[in-house]
N, C-alpha and C positions, 0 to 999 in steps of 0.2 A: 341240381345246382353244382354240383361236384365235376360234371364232365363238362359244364360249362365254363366251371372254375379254372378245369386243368387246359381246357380251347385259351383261355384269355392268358394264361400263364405262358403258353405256347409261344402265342402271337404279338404279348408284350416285353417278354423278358428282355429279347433279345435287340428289339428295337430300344428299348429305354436303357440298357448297357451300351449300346452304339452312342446313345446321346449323352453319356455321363449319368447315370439317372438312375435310381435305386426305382425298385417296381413291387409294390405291398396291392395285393388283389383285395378288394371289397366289393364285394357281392352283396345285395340283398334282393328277396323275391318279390314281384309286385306284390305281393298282396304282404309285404314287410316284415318278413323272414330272413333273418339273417345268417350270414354263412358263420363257421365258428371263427374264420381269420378274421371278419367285421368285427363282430364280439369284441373280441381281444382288444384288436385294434384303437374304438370307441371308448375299453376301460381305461387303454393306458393313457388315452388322450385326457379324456375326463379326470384321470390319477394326477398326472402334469398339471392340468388346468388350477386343479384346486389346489394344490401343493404351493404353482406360484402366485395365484391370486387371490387366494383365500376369500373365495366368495360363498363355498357355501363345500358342503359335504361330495365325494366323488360319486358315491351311489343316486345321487341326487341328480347329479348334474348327467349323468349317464341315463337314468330313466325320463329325466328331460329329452333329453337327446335322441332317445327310441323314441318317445311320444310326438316330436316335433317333425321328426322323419319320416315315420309311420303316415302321420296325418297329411305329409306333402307327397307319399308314395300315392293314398289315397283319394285326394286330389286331382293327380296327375291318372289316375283308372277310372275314377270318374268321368273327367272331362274325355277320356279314349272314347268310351261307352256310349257318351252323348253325341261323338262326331261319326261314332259309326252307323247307332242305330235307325232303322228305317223311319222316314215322316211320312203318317198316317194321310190318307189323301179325304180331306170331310167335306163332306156333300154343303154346294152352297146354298146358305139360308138356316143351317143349322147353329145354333145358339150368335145368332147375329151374324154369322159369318157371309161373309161373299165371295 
């Protein structure tokens, strides 16, 4: 993750200073591993969120937030898995088939 981290750091920095545009790297692994700048990132957002809207606690709204990610990183490995893998060729006549 780390060399992949520093490839995107590379190839974005310099584009999004051309554009006016600050550039915060977030990374996470498919299978929902996050880098520690996501980490970070996610707490101080979640910190801000509850601060101004007072909806609910920041640890809260942050293990929300891993949970709801996770499950759409998961989702989204799922459905890879199903467009890749092979369809079995079944003989016809077999459980009604034709």
């Amino acid at each position: 993750m780390r060399q992949y981290g520093m490839r995107k750091d590379r190839k974005s920095t310099e584009s999004c200073a051309e554009a006016g545009c600050g550039f915060l790297r977030f990374i996470v692994s498919a299978y929902g591993r996050p880098a520690p700048e996501a980490t970070s990132l996610v707490r101080r957002l979640c910190v801000k969120a509850a601060r101004e809207y007072v909806v609910e606690p920041a640890a809260r709204l942050e293990a929300n937030w891993w949970r709801n990610a996770t499950t759409l990183l998961m989702a989204r490995a799922a459905a890879m898995v199903a467009r890749c893998r092979p369809v079995p060729e079944v003989a016809s006549g077999i459980d009604g088939c034709r």
